[in-house]
C-alpha positions in Angstrom: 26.1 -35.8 24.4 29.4 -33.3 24.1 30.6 -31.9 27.5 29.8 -28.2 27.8 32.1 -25.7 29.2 31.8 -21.7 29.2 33.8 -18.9 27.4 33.9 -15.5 28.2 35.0 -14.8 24.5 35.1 -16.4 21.3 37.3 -15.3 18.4 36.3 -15.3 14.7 38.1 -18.4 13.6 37.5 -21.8 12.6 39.5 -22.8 15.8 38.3 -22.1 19.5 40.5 -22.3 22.8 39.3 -23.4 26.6 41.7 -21.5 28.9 42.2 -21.6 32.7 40.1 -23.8 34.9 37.3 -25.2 32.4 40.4 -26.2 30.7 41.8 -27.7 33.3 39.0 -29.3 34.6 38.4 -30.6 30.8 42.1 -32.3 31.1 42.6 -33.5 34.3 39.3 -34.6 35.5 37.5 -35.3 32.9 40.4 -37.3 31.1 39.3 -35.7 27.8 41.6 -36.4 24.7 42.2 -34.9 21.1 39.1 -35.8 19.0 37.0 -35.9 21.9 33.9 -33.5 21.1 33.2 -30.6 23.1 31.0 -27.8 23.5 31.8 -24.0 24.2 28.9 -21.4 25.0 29.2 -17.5 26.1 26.5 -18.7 28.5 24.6 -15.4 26.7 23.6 -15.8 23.0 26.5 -17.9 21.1 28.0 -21.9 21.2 30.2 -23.9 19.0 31.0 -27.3 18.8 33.8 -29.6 17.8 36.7 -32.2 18.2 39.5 -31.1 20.2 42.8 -30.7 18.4 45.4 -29.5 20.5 46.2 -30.0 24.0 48.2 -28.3 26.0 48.7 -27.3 30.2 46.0 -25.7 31.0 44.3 -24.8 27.6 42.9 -26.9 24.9 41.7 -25.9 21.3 39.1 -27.6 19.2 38.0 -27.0 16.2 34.4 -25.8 15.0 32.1 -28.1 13.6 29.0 -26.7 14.6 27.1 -23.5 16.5 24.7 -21.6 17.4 22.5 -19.0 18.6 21.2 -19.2 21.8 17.4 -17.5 22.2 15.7 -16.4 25.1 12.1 -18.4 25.6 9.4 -16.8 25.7 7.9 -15.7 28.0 10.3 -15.3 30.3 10.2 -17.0 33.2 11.4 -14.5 36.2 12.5 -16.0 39.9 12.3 -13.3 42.6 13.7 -15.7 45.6 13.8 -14.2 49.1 17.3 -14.7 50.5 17.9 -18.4 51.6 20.0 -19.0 54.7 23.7 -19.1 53.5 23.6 -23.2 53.4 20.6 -23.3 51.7 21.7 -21.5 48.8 23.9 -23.5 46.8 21.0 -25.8 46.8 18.5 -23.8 46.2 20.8 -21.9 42.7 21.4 -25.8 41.2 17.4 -26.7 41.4 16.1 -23.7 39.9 18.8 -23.5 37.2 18.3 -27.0 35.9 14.4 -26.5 36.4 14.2 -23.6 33.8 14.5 -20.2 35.3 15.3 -17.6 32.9 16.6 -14.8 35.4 16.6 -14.6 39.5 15.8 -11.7 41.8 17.6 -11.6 44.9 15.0 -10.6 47.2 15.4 -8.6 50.8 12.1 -9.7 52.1 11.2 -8.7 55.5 11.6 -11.8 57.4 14.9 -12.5 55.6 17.9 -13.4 57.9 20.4 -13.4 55.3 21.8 -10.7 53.9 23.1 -9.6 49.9 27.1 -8.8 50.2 29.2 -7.4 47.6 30.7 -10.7 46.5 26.9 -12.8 46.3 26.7 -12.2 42.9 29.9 -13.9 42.1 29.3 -16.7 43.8 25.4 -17.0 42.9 26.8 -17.1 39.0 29.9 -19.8 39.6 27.0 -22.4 41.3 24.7 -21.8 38.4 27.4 -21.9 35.9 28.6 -24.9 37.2 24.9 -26.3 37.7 24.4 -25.4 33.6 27.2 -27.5 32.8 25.9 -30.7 34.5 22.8 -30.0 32.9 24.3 -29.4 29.6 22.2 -25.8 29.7 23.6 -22.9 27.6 22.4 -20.1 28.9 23.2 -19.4 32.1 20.8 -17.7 34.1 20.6 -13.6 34.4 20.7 -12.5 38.0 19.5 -9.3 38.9 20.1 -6.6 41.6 18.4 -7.2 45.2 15.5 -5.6 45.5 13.0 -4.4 48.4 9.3 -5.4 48.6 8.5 -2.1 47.7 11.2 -2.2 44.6 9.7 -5.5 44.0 6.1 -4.0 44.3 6.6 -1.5 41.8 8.5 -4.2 39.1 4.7 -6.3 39.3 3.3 -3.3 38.1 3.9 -3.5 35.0 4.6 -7.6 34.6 2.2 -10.7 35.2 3.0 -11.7 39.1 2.5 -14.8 41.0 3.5 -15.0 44.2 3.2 -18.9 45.9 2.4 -18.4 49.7 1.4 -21.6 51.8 -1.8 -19.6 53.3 -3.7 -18.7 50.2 -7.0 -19.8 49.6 -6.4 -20.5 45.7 -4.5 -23.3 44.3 -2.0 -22.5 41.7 -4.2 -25.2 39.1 -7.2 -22.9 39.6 -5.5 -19.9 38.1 -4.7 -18.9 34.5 -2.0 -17.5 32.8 -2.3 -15.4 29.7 -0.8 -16.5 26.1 0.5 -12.8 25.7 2.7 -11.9 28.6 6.2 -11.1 27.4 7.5 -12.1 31.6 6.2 -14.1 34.4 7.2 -13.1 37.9 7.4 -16.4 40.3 7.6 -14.8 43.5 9.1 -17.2 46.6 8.9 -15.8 50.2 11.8 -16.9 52.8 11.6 -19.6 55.7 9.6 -17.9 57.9 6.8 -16.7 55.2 5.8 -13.9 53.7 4.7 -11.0 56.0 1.0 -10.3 55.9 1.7 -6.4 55.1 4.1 -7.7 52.2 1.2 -9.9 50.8 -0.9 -6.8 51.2 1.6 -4.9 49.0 1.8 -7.4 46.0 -1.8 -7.6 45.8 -2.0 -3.7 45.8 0.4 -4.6 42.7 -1.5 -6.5 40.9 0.2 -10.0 41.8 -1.7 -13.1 41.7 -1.2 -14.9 45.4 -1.5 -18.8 45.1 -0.8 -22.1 46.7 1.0 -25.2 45.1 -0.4 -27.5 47.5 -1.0 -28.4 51.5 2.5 -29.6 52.4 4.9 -26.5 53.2 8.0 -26.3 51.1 11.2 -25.4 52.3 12.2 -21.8 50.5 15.0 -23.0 48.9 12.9 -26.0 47.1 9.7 -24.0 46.2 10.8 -22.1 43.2 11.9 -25.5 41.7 8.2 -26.6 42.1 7.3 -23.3 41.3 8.7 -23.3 37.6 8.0 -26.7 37.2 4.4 -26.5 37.8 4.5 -22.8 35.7 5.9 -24.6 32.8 3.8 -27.1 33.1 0.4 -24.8 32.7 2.4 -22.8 30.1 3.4 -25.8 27.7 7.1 -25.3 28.0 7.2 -28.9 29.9 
């Protein structure tokens, strides 16, 4: 299977270059050579792929044999993940990209210790870029703004919500999901729960609370189990 690496722009040619550090990282540690095949995506909607033809310090070109289009699944599959503690959330970005999320929802739950900062975004969307790669995925994951409970209450409105919490009295393979919805909302509290006033609040919203099972998972591994088992009831797995 080609290599992938991300583009912020393709040009309408026959001919496609890798600049700056995918390149670099293409050259030097990955050893690649002309003719070795490679793939390119936007990480949005577009890929191309091909033998490389031209080498040079830190930009390589190759030349398009194949592409493209990149399609959204449906439905989509929507993480709203309580803020992890800060070494937690590497982890936590790299399970649930290679697991299948579709977009993530920082959220600013009340029990959260850590907090959004101007440069989170940036950094959530280099570990899932680089987690995409390894797992040859070409869309990279959408991240959304942080949002309150109540901001988060009033999204469920209008969108199919399930929201895993370890003290619910309904297991997650007793519930049902309907063929029609267009999003599903997988809703993950942080490490010290979900408050019982938050519960209160997305039930008032019309989300479905649920259990995966009797052992507690750790926040930043629950949405992985979360949108495996999801996929799983959905067909996508």
């Amino acid at each position: 299977m080609a290599n992938l690496f991300f583009t912020n722009k393709f040009i309408d040619s026959k001919f496609h270059l890798l600049e700056g550090d995918e390149a670099h990282h293409a050259i030097k540690a990955l050893r690649l050579g002309i003719g070795d095949i490679l793939k390119i995506s936007d990480g949005k909607s577009f890929w191309v792929e091909g033998p490389i033809v031209e080498i040079a310090k830190r930009r390589l070109t190759i030349e398009e044999k194949r592409n493209g289009l990149i399609t959204l699944p449906t439905p989509e599959l929507v993480l709203v993940q309580a803020l992890t503690k800060s070494d937690r959330t590497k982890e936590m970005l790299e399970l649930v990209t290679v697991s299948g999320v579709d977009r993530i929802i920082p959220w600013a739950s009340t029990r959260t210790i850590s907090r959004w900062q101007n440069d989170s975004k940036d950094k959530w969307l280099q570990t899932m870029q680089e987690a995409c790669k390894q797992s040859k995925r070409l869309r990279i994951p959408v991240i959304g703004s942080a949002v309150s409970t109540r901001e988060l209450c009033e999204e469920l409105k209008s969108s199919h919500g399930i929201v895993f919490h370890e003290s619910a009295p309904t297991k997650f393979s007793d519930i049902s999901i309907p063929t029609s919805v267009e999003k599903i909302f997988i809703v993950i509290g942080p490490e010290g729960g979900i408050a019982d006033e938050e519960i209160e609040l997305l039930k008032e919203a019309g989300a479905t609370i649920t259990r995966l099972g009797e052992p507690v998972l750790r926040s930043a591994h629950a949405g992985f189990a979360a949108l495996s088992a999801v996929q799983t009831k959905i067909g996508r797995w």
